[in-house]
C-alpha positions in Angstrom: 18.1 45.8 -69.0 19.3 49.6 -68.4 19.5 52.4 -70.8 22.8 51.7 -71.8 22.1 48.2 -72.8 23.8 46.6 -69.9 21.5 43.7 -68.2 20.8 44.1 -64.3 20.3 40.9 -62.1 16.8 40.2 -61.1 15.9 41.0 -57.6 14.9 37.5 -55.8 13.7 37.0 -52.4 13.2 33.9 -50.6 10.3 33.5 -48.2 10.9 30.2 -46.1 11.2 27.8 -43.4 14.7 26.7 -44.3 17.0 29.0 -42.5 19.9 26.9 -41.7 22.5 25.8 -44.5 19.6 24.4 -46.3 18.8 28.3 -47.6 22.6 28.4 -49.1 22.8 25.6 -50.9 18.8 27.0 -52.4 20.8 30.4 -53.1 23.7 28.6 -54.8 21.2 26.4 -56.8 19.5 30.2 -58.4 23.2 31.6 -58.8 24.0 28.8 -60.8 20.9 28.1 -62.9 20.7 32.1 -63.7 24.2 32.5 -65.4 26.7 35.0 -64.0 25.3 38.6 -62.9 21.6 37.4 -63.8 20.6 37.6 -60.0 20.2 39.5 -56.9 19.3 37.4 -54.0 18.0 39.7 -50.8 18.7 38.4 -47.2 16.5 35.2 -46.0 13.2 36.1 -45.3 12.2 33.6 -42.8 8.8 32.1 -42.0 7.3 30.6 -39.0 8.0 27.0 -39.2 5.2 25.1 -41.8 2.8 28.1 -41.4 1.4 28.7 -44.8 -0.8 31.9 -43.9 2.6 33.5 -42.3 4.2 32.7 -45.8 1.3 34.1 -47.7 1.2 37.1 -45.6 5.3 37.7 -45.9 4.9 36.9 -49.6 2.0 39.9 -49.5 3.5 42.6 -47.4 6.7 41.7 -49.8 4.7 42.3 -52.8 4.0 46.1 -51.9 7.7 46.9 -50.9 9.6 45.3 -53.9 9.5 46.9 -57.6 8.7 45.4 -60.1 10.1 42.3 -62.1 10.9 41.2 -58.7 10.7 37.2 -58.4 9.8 36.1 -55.0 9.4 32.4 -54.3 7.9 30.7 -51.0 9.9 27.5 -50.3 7.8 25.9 -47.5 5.2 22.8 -47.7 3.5 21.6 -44.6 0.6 19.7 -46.6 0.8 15.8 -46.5 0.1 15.5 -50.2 2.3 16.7 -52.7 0.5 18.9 -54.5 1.2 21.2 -57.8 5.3 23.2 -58.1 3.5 26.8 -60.0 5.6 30.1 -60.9 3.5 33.1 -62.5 3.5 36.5 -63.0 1.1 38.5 -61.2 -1.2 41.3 -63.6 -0.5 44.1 -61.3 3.4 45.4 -60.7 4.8 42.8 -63.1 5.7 40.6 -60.1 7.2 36.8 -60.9 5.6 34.3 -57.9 7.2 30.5 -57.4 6.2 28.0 -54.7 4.7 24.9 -54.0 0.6 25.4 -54.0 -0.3 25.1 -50.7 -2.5 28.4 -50.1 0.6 31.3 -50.0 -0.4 32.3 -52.9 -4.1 33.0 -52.5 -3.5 36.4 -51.1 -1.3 37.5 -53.5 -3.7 37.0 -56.5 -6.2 37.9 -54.9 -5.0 41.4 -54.8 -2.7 41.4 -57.9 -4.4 39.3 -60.0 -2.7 36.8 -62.0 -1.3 37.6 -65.8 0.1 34.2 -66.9 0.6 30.7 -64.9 2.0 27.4 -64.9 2.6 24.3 -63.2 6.8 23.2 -63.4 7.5 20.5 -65.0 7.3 17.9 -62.6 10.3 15.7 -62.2 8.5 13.5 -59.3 9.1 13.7 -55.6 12.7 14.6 -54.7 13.7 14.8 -50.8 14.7 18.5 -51.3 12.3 19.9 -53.8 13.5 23.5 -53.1 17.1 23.2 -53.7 16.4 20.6 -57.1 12.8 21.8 -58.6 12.5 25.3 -57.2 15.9 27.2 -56.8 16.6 26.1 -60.5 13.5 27.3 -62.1 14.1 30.6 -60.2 17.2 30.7 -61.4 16.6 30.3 -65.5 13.9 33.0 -64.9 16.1 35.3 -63.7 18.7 34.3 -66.3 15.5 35.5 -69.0 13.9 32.5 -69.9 10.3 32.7 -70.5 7.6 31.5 -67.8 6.3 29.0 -70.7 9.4 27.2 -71.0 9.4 26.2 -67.3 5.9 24.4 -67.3 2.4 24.2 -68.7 -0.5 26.7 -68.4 -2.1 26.4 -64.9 -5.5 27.5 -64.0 -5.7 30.1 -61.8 -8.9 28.6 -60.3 -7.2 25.8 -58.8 -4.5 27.9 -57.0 -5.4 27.1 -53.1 -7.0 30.2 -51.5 -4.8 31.2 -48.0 -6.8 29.4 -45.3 -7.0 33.2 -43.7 -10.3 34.1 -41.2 -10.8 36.8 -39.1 -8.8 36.9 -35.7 -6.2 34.6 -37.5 -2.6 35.4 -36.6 -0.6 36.1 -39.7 2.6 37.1 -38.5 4.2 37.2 -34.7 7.0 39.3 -34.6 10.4 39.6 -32.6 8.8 41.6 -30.2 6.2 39.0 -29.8 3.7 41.6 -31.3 0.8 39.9 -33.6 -1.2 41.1 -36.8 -4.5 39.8 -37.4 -7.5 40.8 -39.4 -10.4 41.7 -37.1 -13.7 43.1 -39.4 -16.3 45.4 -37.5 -13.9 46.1 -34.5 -14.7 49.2 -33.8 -12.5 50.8 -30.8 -11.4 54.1 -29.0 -8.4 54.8 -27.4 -9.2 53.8 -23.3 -11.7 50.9 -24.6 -10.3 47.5 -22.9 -11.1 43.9 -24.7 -10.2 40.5 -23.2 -8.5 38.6 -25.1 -8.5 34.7 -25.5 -6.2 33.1 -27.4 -5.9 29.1 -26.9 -6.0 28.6 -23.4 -4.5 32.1 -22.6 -6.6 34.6 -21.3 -5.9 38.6 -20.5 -7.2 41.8 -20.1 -5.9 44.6 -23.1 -6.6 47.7 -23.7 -6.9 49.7 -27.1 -4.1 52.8 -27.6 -3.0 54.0 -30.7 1.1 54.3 -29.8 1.5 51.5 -27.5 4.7 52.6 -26.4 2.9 55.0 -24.4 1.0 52.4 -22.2 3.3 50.9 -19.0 5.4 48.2 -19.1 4.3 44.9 -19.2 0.9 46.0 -20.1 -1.2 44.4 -23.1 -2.5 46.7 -25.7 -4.4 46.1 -28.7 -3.7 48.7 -31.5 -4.2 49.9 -35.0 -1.1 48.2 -36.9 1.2 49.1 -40.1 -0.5 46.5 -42.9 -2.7 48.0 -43.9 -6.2 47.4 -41.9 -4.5 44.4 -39.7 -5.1 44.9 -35.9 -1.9 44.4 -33.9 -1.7 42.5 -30.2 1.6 43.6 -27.8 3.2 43.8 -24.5 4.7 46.9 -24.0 8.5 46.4 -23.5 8.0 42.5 -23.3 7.8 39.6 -24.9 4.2 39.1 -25.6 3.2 36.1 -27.4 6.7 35.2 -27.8 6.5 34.5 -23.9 3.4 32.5 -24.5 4.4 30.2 -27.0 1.6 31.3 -30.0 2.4 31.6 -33.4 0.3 32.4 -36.5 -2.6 30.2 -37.4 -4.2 30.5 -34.2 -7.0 32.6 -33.5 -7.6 36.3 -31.1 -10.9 36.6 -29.9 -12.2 39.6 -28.5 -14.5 40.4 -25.6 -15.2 43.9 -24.8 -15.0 44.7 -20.7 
């Protein structure tokens, strides 16, 4: 609500795997379960395809650029059981969180914390949980209604951690460029690492602008979240060309 009494739409962004029409008729479910003018829905913020720990790290980075009272939900399940429909708040920024719990939301709690929690009322398995379970609980939060009225308490505890280790690809870009947490790397600018990947194999070497290095070349360098290592191809396709997405896992040598 502004100063002059006026209620503003909530702010809601969707993380998911659904980027054909599927992601319309989600949005059209939250504009018609929040009520005219009640919501804001930002531009579809897609996901690699099943990958919970890309979701969880979209649905972090996400976390730090939106303001608060911002609801961001993560419609994407890969898990073979059905497992537990939660929305919370987090304790930090006053952020609302909805998704299926499959481990996208470990990160995010984690470093926010969690200030209140439930689990949706559960209407049993529908063939398009986000657009019937998930869109409209979304969509009466954003219209006011209190978290309680959408479920029962949930415990924290049980909310699946994000299957994240270190050299784990969160996120491939459209440059092909990875992040991934690497702990202990220490490097210098010059210092040159081969890099395994699956069954790819290649020599890189560690700049801080890789724009810098020639074309074609593979650089490993400091990246912008926060202390994530990054992996590119100057002016190429990198991983894109190689077919790797997040899950799988950089190793390092040093040469």
């Amino acid at each position: 609500m502004s100063g002059s009494g006026v209620v503003l739409p909530r702010t809601i962004v969707l993380i998911t795997d659904c980027t054909d029409v599927a992601f319309a008729e989600m949005r059209g479910a939250i504009l018609s379960n929040a009520g005219a003018g009640r919501a804001a829905i930002e531009p579809l913020v897609p996901v690699w395809p099943f990958s919970v720990v890309n979701a969880a790290f979209a649905l972090r980075l996400l976390a730090d650029a939106y303001p608060p009272g911002t609801v961001i939900s993560v419609i994407m399940n890969s898990l073979v059981a059905r497992t537990e429909r939660i929305i919370g708040r987090t304790a930090t920024k006053d952020l609302l969180f909805e998704g299926t719990n499959t481990g996208a939301f470990g990160w995010l709690l984690n470093d926010f914390g969690c200030a209140e929690l439930y689990e949706l009322h559960d209407p049993g398995f529908v063939p398009f949980g986000g657009k019937f379970v998930h869109a409209p609980a979304v969509g009466r939060a954003a219209s006011g209604v209190a978290l309680r009225e959408l479920g029962t308490p949930f415990d924290v505890s049980a909310v699946h951690p994000t299957p994240l280790g270190d050299g784990m690809i969160v996120h491939v870009d459209n440059f092909g460029n990875a992040k991934f947490p690497y702990s202990g790397l220490a490097a210098s600018p010059g210092d040159r690492f081969r890099v395994s990947i699956g069954s790819h194999s290649f020599e890189a070497v560690h700049w801080v602008r890789m724009m810098e290095r020639a074309e074609g070349e593979w650089v490993l360098y400091p990246g912008s979240s926060w202390d994530l290592w990054e992996l590119g191809q100057v002016r190429s396709n990198g991983l894109i060309g190689l077919g790797v997405g997040p899950g799988e896992t950089v190793n390092l040598a040093r040469l």
